[in-house]
C-alpha positions as a Markdown table, in Angstrom:
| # | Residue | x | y | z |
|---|---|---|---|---|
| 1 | Unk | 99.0 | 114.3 | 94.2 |
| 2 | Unk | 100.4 | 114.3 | 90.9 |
| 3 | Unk | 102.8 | 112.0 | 90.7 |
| 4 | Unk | 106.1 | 113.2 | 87.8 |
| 5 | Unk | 108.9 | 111.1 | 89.4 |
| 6 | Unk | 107.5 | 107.6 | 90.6 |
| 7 | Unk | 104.2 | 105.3 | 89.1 |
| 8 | Unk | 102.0 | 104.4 | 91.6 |
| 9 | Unk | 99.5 | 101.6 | 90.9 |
| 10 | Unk | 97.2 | 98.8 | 93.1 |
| 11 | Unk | 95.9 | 95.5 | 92.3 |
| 12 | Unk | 94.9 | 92.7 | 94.5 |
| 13 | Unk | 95.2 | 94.4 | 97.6 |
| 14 | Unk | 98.8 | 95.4 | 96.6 |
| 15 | Unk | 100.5 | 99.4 | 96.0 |
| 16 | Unk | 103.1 | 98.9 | 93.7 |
| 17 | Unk | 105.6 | 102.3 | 94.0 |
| 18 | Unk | 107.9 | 102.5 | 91.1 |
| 19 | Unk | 111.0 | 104.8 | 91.2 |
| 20 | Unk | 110.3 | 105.8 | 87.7 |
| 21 | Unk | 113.5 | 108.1 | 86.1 |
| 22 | Unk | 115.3 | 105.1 | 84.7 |
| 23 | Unk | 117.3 | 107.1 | 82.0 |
| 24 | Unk | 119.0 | 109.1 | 85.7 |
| 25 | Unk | 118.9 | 105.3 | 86.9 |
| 26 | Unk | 116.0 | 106.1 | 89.3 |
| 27 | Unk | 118.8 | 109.0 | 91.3 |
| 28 | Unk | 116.9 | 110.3 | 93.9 |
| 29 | Unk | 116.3 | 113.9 | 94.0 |
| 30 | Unk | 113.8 | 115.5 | 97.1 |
| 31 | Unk | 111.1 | 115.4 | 94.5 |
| 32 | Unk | 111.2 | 111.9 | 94.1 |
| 33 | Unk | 111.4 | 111.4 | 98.2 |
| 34 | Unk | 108.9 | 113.6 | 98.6 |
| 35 | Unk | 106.5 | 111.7 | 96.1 |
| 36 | Unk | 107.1 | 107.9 | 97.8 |
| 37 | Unk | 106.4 | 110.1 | 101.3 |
| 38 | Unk | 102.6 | 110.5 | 99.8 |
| 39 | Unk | 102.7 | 107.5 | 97.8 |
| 40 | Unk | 102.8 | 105.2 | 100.9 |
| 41 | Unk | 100.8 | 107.7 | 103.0 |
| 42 | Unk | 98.3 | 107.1 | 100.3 |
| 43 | Unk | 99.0 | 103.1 | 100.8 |
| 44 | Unk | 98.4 | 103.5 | 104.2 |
| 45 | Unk | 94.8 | 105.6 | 104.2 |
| 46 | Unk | 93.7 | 103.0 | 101.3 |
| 47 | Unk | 91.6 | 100.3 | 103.1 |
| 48 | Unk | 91.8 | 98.2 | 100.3 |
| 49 | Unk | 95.4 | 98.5 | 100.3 |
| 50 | Unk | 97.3 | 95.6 | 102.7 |
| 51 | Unk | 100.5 | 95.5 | 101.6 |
| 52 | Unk | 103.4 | 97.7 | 99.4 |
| 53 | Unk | 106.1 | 96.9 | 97.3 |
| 54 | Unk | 108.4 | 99.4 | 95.9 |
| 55 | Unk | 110.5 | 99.0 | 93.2 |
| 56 | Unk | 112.6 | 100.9 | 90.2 |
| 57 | Unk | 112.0 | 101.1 | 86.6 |
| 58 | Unk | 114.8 | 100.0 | 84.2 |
| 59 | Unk | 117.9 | 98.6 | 85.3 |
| 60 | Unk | 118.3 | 100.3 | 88.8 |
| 61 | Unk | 116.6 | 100.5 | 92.0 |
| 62 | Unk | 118.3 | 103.9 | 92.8 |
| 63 | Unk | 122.0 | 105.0 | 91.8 |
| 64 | Unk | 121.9 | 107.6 | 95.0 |
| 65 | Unk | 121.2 | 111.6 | 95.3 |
| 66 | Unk | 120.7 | 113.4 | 91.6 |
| 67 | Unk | 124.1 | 114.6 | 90.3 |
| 68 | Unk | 122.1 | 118.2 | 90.1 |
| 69 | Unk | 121.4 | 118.2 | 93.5 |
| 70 | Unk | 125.1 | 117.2 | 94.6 |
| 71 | Unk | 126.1 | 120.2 | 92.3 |
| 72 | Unk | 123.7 | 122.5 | 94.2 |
| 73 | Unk | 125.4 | 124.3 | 97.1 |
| 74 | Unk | 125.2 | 122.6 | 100.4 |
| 75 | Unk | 123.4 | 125.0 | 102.5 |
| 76 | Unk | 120.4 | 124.8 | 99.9 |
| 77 | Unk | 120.8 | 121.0 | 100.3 |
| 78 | Unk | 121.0 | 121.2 | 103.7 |
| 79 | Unk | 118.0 | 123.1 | 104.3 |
| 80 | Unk | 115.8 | 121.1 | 101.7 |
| 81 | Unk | 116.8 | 118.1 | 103.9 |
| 82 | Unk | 116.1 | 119.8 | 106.8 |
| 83 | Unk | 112.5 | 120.0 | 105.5 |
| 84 | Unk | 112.0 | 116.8 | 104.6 |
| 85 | Unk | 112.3 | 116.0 | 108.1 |
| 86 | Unk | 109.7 | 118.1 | 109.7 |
| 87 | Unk | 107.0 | 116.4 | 108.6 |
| 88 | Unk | 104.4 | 114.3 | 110.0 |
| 89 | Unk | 104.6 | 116.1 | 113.3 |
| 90 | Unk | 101.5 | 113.9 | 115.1 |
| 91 | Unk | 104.3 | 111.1 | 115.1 |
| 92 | Unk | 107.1 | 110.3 | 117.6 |
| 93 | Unk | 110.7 | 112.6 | 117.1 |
| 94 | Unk | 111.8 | 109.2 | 116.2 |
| 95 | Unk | 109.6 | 108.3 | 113.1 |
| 96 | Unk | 109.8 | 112.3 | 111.6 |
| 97 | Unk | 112.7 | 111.8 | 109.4 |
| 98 | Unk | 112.3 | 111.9 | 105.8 |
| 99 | Unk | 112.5 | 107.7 | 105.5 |
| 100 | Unk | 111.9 | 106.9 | 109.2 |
| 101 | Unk | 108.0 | 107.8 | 109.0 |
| 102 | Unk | 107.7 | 104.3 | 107.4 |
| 103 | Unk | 108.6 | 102.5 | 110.5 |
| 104 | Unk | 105.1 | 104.0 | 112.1 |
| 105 | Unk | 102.7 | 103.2 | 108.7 |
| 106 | Unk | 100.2 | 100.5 | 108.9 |
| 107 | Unk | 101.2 | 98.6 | 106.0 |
| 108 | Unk | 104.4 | 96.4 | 105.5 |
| 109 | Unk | 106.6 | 97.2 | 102.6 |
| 110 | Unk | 108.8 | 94.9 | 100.3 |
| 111 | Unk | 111.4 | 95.9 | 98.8 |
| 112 | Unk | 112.1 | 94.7 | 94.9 |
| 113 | Unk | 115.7 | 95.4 | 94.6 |
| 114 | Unk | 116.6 | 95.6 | 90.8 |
| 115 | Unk | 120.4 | 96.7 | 90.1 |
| 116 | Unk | 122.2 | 99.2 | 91.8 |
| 117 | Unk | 121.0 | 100.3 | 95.2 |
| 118 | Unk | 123.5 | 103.0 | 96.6 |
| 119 | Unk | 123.6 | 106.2 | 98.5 |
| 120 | Unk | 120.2 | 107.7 | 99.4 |
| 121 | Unk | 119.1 | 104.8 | 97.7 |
| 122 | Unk | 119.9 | 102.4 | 100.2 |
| 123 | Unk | 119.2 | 104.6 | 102.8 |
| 124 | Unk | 115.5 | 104.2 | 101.9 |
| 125 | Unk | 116.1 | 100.8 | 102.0 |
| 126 | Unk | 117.0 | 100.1 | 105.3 |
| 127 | Unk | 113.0 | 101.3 | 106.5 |
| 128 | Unk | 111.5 | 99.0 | 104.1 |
| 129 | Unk | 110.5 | 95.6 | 105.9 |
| 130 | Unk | 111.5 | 92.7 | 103.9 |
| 131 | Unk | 114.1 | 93.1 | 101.3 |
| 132 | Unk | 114.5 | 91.0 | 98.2 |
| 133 | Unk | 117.0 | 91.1 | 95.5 |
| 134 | Unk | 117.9 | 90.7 | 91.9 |
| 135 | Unk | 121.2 | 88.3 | 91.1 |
| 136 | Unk | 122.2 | 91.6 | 89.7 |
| 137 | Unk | 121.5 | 94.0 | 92.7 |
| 138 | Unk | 124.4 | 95.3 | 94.4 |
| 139 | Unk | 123.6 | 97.6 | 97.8 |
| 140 | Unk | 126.3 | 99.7 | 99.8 |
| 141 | Unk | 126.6 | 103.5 | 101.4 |
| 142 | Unk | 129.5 | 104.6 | 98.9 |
| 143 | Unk | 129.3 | 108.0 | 101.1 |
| 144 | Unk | 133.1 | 107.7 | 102.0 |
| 145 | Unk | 134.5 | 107.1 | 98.1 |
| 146 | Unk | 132.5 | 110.6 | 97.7 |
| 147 | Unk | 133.9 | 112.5 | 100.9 |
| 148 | Unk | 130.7 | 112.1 | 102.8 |
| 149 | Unk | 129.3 | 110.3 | 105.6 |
| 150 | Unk | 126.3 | 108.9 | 106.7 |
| 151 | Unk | 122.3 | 109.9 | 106.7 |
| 152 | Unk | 119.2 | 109.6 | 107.6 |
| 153 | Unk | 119.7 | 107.5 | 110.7 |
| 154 | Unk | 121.2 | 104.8 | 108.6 |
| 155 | Unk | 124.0 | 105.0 | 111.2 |
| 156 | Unk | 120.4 | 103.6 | 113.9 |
| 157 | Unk | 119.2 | 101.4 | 111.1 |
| 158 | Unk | 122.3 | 99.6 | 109.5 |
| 159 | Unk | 123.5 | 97.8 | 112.8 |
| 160 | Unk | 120.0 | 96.8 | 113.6 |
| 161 | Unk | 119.9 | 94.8 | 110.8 |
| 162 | Unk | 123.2 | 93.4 | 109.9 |
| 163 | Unk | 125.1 | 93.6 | 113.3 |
| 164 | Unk | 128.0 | 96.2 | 114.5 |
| 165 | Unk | 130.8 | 94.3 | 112.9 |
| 166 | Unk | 129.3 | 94.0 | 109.1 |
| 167 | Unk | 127.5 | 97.6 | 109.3 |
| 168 | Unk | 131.2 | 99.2 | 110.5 |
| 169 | Unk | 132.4 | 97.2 | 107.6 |
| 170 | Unk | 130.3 | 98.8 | 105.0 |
| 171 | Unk | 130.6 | 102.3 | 106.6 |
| 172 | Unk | 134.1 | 103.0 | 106.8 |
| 173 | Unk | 135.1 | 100.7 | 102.9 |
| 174 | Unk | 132.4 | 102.5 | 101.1 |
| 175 | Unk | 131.6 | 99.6 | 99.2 |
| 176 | Unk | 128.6 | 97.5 | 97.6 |
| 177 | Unk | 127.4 | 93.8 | 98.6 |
| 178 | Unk | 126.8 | 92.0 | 95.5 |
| 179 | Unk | 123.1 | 89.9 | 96.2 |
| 180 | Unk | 124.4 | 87.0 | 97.7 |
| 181 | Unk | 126.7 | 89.0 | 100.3 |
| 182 | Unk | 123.9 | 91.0 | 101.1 |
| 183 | Unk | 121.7 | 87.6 | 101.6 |
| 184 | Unk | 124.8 | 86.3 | 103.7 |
| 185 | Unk | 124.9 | 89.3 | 106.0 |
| 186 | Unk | 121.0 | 89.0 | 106.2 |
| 187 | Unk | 120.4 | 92.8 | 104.2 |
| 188 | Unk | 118.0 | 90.6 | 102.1 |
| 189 | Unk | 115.9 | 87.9 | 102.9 |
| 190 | Unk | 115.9 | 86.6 | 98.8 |
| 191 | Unk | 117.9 | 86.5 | 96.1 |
| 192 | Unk | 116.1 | 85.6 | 92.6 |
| 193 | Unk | 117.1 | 85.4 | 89.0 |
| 194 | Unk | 116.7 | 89.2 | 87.6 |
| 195 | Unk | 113.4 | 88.1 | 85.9 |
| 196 | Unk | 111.5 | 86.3 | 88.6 |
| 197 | Unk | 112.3 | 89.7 | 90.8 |
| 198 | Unk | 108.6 | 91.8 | 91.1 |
| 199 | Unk | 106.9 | 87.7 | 90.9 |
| 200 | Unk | 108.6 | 87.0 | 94.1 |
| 201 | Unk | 107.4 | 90.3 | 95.6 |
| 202 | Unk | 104.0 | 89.6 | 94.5 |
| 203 | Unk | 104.2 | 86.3 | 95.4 |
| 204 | Unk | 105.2 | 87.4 | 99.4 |
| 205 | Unk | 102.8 | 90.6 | 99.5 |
| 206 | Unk | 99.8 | 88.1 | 98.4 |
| 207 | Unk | 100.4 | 85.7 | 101.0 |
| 208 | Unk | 100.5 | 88.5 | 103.7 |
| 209 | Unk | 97.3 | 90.2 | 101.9 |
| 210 | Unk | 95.2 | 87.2 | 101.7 |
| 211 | Unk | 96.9 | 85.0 | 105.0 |
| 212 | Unk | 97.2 | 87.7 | 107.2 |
| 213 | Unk | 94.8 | 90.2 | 109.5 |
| 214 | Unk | 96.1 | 93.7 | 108.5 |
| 215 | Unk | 94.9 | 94.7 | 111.8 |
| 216 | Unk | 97.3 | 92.2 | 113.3 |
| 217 | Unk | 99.8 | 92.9 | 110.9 |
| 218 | Unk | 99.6 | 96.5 | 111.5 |
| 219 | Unk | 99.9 | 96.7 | 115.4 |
| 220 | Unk | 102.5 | 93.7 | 115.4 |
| 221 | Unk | 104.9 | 96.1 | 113.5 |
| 222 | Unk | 103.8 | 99.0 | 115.5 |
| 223 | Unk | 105.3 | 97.1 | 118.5 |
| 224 | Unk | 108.7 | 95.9 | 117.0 |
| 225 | Unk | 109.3 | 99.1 | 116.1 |
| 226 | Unk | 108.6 | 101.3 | 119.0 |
| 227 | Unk | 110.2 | 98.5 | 120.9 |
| 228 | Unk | 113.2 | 98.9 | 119.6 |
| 229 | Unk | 112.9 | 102.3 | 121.5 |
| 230 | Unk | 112.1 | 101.0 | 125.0 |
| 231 | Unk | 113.2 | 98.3 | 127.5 |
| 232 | Unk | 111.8 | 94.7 | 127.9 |
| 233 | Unk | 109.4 | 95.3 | 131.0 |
| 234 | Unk | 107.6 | 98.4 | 128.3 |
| 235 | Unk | 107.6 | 95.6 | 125.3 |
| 236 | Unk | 106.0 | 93.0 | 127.4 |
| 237 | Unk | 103.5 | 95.3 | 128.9 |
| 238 | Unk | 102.5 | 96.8 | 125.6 |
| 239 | Unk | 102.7 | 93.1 | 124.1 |
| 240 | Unk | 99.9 | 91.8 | 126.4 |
| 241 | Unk | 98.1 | 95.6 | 126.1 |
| 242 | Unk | 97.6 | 95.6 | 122.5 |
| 243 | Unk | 96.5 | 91.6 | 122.3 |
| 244 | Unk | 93.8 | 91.5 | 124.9 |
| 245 | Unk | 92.6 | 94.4 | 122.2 |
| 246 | Unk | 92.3 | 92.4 | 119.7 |
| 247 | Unk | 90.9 | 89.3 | 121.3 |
| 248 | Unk | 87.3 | 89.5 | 120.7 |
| 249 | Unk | 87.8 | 91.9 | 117.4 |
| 250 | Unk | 86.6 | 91.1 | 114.2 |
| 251 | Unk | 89.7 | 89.7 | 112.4 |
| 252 | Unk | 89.8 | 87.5 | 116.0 |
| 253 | Unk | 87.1 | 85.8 | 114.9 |
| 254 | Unk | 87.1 | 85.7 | 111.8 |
| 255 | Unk | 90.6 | 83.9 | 111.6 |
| 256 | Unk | 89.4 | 81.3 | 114.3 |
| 257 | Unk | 86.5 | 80.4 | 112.4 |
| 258 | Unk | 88.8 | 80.0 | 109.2 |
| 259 | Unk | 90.8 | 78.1 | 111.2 |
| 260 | Unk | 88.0 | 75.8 | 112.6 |
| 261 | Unk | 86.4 | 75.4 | 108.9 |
| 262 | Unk | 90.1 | 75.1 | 107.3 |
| 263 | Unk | 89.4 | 77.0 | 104.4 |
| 264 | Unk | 91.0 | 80.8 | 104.0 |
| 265 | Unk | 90.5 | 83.6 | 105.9 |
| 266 | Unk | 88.5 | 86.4 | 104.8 |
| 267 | Unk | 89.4 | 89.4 | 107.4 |
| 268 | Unk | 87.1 | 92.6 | 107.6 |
| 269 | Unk | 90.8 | 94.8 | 108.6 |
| 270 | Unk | 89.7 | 98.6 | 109.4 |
């Protein structure tokens, strides 16, 4: 796919997706979550491909929905939305929607989170795995202080992250976390100066490309996710299912014998 809206680029075992409209400070319209859909679809097929960050151009990450498309009348919103999240219909109800398809990819995703982060925005967010942020980022729903409410299961997502008490918080006041309140409320796991913000990212996607089975990686993820779907006896069952796969399977070995001959491991993945 031609790609108008984001850059898409890989090096070292890394996608970098940029959000790439920084004179609309990276404002999201579908196009644009229809192009990160088969950007990271494209991640994921990509063997050579082991981990993804995503990022925005400029001085955003994304400043919410595209004033145009706010301005376009709801039932046409509505039904564009509605599309988004029909899509992807080999996965579970639950991993359909048009960010929550990222929960059932192979390949973990860090978020670079330069400037403003709102609306839509920070929706998109919330299914990335590992959040870091710019001194300068700010993050928060707004959807109240414009008469709206809430999307795209942020209302699953938030509280699953953060806790009930902060997510209500930022629900009902409709307003941003500067960096270090989003790092105090656990939204990020970093906090950098501005210009140390995509070196960090690269810095945490190389360890997990290089230190990391991607087959490990992949089906670890699988089973946090889905498990956050099913009860304990299910997660242990699965747990112990999916291991004694792997036990015996090329990265297996391969990390035991790096292991054994302390030097790094080299894993074969898919």
């Amino acid at each position: 796919m031609a790609y108008e809206q984001i850059l898409y680029e890989t090096a070292d075992r890394i996608a970098t997706i940029t959000l790439n409209r920084p004179d609309r400070m990276n404002a999201m319209p579908p196009r644009m979550i229809g192009e990160i859909h088969d950007a990271l679809q494209e991640a994921d097929r990509d063997n050579n491909v082991r981990v993804v960050i995503v990022t925005g151009a400029g001085k955003a990450f994304c400043s919410g929905m595209d004033m145009e498309v706010l301005r376009t009348p709801a039932q046409q919103v509505m039904e564009e939305s509605r599309e988004l999240n029909v899509r992807d219909a080999a996965l579970r109800p639950d991993f359909r929607g048009a960010f929550s398809y990222m929960l059932a990819l192979r390949k973990p995703i860090i978020g670079a989170i330069n400037g403003i982060c709102v609306g839509v925005g920070f929706t998109c967010a919330l299914y990335f795995d590992i959040r870091i942020a710019a001194e300068s980022a700010r993050m928060g729903l707004l959807y109240p202080r414009r008469g709206l409410s809430i999307e795209e299961g942020a209302s699953w997502m938030l509280p699953r992250l953060i806790g009930l008490a902060d997510a209500i918080e930022m629900v009902v006041t409709g307003r941003t976390l500067s960096a270090r309140e989003a790092l105090e409320r656990r939204l990020v796991t970093h906090v950098v100066p501005d210009g140390q913000l995509l070196a960090k990212a690269r810095e945490l996607a190389g360890e997990i490309a290089t230190q990391c089975s991607p087959v490990g990686v992949a089906v670890a993820r699988r089973m946090v996710y889905e498990h956050l779907l099913s009860d304990l006896a299910t997660a242990i069952r699965e747990d112990f299912q999916e291991l004694n796969k792997l036990f015996g399977g090329a990265d297996f070995k391969e990390g035991i014998r790096a292991f054994l001959q302390r030097r790094p491991p080299n894993f074969p993945g898919w």
